[in-house]
VOMI-212830 format. One record per atom (N, C-alpha, C): x, y, z; residue in one letter. Coordinates in steps of 0.05 Angstrom, whole numbers, plus 5000, padded with zeros to 4 digits. Each point is the difference from the previous one (the first is absolute). Layout:
! VOMI-212830
XYZA/...
END
This chain:
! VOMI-212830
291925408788X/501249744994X/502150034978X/502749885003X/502250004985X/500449754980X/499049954975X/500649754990X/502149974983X/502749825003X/501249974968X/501249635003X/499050074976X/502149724981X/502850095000X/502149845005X/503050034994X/501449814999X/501949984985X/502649745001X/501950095028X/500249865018X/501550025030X/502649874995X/501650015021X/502649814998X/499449725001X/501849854980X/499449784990X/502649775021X/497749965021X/502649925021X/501049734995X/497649814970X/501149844995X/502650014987X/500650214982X/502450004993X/502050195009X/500449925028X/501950155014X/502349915004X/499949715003X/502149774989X/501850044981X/499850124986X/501650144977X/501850254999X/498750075032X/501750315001X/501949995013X/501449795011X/502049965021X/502350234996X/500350205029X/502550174998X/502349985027X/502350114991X/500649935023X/499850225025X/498849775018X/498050225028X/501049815024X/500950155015X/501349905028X/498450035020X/498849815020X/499349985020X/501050015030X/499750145013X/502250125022X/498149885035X/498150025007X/499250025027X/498149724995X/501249785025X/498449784997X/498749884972X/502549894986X/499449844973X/502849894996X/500449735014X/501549855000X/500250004967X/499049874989X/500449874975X/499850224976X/502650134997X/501150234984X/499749884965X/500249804998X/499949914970X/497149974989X/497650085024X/497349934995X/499650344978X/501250034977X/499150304985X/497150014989X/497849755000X/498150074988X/497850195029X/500549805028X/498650125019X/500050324996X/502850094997X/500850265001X/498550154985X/500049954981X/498750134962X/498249985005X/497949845015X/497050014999X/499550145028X/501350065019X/499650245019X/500150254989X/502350044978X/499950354996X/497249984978X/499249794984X/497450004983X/497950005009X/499149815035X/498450105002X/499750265016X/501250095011X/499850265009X/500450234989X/499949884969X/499550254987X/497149984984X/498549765000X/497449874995X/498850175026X/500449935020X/498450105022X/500450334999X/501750184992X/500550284993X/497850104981X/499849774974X/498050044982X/497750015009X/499149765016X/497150015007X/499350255027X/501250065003X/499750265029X/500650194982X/500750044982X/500250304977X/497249974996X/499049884986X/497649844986X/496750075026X/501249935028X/497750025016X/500150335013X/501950124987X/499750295012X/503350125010X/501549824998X/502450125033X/501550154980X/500550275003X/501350184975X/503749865007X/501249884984X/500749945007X/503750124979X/497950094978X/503350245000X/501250115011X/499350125019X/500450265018X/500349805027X/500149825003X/500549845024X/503249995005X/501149995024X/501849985007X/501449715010X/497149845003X/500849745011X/497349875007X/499949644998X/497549955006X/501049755023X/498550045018X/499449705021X/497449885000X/499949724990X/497049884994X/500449795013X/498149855006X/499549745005X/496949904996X/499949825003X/497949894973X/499049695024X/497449914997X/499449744998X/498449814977X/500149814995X/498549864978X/500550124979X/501150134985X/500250224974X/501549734975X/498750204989X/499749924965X/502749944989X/500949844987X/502849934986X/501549855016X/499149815021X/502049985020X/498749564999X/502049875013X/499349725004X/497349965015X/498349864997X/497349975014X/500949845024X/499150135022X/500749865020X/497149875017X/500049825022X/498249885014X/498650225020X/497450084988X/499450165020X/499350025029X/500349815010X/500850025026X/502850075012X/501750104984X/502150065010X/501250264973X/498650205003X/500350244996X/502050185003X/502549994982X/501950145009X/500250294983X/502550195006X/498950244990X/503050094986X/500850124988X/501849984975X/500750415007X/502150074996X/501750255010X/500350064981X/501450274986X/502950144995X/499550365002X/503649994999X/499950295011X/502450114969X/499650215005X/502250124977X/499350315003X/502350094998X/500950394997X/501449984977X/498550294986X/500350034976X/503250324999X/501949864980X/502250235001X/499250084970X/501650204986X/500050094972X/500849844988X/501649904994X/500349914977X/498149664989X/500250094971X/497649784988X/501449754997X/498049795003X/499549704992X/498749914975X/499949704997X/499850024978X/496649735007X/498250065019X/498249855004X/497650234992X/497649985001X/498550254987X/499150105024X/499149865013X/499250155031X/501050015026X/501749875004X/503149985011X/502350244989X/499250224993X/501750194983X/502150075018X/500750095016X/502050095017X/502049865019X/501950054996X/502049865010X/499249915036X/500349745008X/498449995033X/502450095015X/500350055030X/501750205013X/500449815016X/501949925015X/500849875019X/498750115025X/498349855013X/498450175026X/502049815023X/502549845006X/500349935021X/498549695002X/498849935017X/498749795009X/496350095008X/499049774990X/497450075001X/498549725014X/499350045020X/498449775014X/496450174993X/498649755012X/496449955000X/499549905031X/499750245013X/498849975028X/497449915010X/498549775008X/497450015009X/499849765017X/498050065025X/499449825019X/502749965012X/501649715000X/502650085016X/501649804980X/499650134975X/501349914976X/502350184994X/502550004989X/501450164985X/501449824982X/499950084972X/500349934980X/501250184977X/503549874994X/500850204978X/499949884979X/499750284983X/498949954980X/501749904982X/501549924969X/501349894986X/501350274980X/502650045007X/500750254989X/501449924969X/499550074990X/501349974969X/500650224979X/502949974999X/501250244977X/500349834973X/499050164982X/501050044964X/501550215000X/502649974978X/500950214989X/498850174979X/497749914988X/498650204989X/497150115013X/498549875024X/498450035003X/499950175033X/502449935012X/499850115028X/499349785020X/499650115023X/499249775023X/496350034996X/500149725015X/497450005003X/499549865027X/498049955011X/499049865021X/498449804999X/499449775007X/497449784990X/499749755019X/497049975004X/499649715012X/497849944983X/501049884990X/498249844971X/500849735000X/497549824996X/500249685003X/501549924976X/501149734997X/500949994979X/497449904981X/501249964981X/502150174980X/500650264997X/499250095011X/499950355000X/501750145015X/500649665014X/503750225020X/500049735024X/502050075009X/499849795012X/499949995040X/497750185000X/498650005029X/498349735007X/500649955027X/498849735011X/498650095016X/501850185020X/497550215030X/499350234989X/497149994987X/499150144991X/497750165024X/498250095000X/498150235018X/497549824993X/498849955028X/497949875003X/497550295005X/497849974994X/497950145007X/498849995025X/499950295015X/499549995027X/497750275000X/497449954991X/497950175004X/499950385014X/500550084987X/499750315015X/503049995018X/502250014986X/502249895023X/502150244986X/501750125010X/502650154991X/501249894986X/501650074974X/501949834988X/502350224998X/502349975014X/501450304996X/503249834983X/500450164972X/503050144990X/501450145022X/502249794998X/502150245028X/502149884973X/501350394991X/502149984983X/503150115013X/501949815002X/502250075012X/501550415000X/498849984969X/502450154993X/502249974978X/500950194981X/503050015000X/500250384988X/502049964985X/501550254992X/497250134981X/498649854984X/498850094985X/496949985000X/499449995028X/497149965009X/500149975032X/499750225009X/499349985032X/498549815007X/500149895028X/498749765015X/496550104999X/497949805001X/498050045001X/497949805013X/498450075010X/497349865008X/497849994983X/498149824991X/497850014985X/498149855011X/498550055010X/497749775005X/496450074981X/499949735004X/497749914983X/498249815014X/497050065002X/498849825012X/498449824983X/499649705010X/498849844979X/497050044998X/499149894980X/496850014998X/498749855020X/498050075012X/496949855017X/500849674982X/499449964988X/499249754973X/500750074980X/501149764988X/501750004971X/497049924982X/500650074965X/498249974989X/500049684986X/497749985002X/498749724996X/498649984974X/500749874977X/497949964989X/498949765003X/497050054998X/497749805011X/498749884966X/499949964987X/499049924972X/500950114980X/502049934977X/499349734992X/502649825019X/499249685010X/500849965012X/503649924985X/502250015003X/502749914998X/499349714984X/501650024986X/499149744981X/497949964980X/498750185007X/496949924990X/500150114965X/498249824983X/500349934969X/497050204996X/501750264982X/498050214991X/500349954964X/498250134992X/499050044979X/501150374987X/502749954985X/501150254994X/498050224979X/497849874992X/498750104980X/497450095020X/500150035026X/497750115009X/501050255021X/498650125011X/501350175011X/501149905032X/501650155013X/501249875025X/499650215022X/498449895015X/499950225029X/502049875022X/501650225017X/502149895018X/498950225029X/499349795013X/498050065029X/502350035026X/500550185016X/502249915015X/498750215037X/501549845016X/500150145028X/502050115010X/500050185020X/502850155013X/500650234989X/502750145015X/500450174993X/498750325004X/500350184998X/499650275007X/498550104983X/498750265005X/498150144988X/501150154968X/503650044997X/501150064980X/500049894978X/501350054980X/500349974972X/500849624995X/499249954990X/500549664991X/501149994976X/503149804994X/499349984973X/499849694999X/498649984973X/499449714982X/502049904981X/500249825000X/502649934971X/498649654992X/499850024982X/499649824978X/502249854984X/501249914991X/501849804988X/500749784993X/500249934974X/500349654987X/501949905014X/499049775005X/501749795012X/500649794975X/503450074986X/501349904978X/499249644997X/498849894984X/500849774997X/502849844988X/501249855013X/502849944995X/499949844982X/502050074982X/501949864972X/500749805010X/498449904989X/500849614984X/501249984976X/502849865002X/502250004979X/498449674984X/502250024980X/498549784977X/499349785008X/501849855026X/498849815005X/497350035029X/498650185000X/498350125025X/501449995027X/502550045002X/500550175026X/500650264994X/500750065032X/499950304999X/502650024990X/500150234989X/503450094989X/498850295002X/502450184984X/501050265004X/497650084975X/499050305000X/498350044976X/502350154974X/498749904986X/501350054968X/501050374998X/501949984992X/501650305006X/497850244985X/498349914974X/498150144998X/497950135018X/499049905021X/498850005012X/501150105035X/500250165005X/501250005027X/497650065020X/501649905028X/498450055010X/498750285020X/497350095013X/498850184999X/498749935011X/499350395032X/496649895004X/499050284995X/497349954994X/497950235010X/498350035021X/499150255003X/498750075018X/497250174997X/497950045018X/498450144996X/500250065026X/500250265006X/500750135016X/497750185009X/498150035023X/498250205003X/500250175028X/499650245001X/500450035033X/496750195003X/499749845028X/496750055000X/501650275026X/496950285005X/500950095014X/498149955029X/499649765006X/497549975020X/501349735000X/499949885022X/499949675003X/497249864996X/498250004974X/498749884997X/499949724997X/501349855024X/499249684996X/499849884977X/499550194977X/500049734972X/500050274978X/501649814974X/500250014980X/499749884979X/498550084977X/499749784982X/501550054971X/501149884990X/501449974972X/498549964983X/499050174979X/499749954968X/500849734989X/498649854988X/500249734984X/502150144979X/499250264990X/502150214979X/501950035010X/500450105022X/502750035010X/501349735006X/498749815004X/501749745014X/501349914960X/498150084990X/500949874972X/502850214984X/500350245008X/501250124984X/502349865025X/500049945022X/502449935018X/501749754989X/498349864986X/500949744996X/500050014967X/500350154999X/499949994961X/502649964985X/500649844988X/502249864986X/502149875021X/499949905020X/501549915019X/498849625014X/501549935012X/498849664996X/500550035039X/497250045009X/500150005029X/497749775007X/500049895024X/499149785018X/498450155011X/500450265014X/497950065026X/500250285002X/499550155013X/500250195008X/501650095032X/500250235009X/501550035029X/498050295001X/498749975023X/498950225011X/501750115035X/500750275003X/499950095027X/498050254998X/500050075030X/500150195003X/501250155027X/501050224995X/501850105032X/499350285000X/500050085019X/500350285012X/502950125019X/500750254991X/502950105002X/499350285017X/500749955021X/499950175026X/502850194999X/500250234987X/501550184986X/500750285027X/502650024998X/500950165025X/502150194990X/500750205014X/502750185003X/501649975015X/502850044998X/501550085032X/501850204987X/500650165011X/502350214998X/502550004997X/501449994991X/503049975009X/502750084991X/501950135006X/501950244988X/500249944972X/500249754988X/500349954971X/497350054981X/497450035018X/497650024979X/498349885018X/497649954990X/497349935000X/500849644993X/499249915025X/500349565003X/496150034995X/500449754986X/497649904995X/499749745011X/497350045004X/499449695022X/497849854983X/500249745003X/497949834998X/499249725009X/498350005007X/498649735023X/497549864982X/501749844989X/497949874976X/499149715004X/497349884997X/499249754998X/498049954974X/500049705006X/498649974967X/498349755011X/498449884977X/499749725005X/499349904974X/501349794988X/500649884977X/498449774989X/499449894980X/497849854983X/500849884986X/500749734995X/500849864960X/497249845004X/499850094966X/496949924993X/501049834970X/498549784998X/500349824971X/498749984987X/500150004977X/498149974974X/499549754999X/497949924991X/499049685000X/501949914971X/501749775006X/500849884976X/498449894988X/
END
């Protein structure tokens, strides 16, 4: 078992990082720069957490992932389960994101093949960061036809091509069942001073990880609405991060650990997932592509006022 505490990207204050980043394949609305900025952030959030669950990912040449229900993303109605992309090839020269290090390579055009779906993906160049690829809901970019979940089903990357990355195929198959957590129920008002067990279904016989995290209570300005927080104070999340190497159905959190999580910070609730990351190779003249087929299932829990 892998456990750490860490300060993650603080995607509340991403708002602040506005650069100028051009959107090129299906994104009408070119003046939308924050969509943009929070595509190359989170996909370099999602780089972090797959460094984190194993995928060596220095020595990587390129990653294609796709994801359902996963952590950092808008809570959606679970009966309508959609599934969130990106693709990126890594060239030499550096960036200035921490896990995002390498300049992304123009691969051509990149569609998401499955059932008798085709779907391209959202191509986007920075001048400092490279191209990237993304179907991320908004805020996170601005995908609408996103990838629905189709049980044990093919999901294949068909990459056009260009000068600096030969054409390619990748396929990926989805999981039997996405993971479920079954108690504590969504919503439900815990007691941060006792310990917290998180019980869940689905998913494969592999490695699981757990993540733990305050859910920020929002700044009330002088007259009690919400306003912006005081420049002293910015904002921030944490995480408790664990990766089990067995899908043991449950985990339980330290009342100590839940307390050192929340220690000097003014949070409402907590956010529990947990996901499992179905980790692959493919070959290809530029290096070693990395794959991943990831699902999660997500929790906000409240402290009794």
């Amino acid at each position: 078992m892998k456990l750490k505490i860490s300060i993650i990207f603080p995607l509340l204050a991403i708002t602040l990082l506005l650069f100028g980043c051009q959107s090129e394949v299906n994104s009408p609305d070119r003046n939308d720069l924050l969509n943009d900025q929070l595509s190359y952030e989170t996909v370099d959030s999602d780089l972090a957490l797959m460094k984190d669950g194993g995928m060596p990912l220095d020595s990587a040449a390129g990653v294609f992932s796709i994801g359902w229900n996963e952590m950092f993303r808008p809570f959606m109605d679970s009966s309508e389960v959609k599934g969130m992309a990106f693709a990126v090839a890594f060239g030499e020269r550096e960036t200035d994101l921490p896990h995002f290090k390498k300049f992304g390579l123009d691969m051509g055009n990149v569609f998401i093949n499955y059932a008798s779906n085709h779907i391209e993906m959202h191509k986007r160049f920075h001048e400092r960061r490279g191209t990237a690829y993304s179907l991320f809901k908004r805020p996170f970019g601005h995908s609408e036809n996103l990838l629905e979940y189709i049980p044990n089903t093919e999901y294949q990357f068909e990459v056009t091509g260009s000068e600096l990355f030969a054409p390619l195929t990748i396929s990926l198959t989805s999981p039997n069942a996405l993971m479920d957590i079954t108690s504590p129920a969504d919503g439900q008002v815990i007691d941060p001073t006792q310990d917290l067990t998180i019980n869940w279904e689905g998913g494969k016989e592999g490695k699981i990880g757990v993540r733990l995290m305050p859910h920020l209570r929002p700044y009330r300005g002088p007259q009690g609405g919400h306003g912006e927080p005081p420049p002293h104070h910015p904002p921030f999340d944490r995480i408790i991060f664990v990766i089990l190497d067995t899908n043991t159905g449950t985990y339980t959190f330290s009342a100590e650990q839940i307390q050192e999580l929340l220690n000097g910070i003014q949070a409402d609730g907590l956010m529990a997932e947990v996901s499992q990351m179905d980790f692959g190779e493919v070959e290809h003249e530029n290096g070693t592509l990395h794959t991943a087929m990831k699902n999660g299932s997500t929790i906000m829990m409240r402290f009794q006022q």
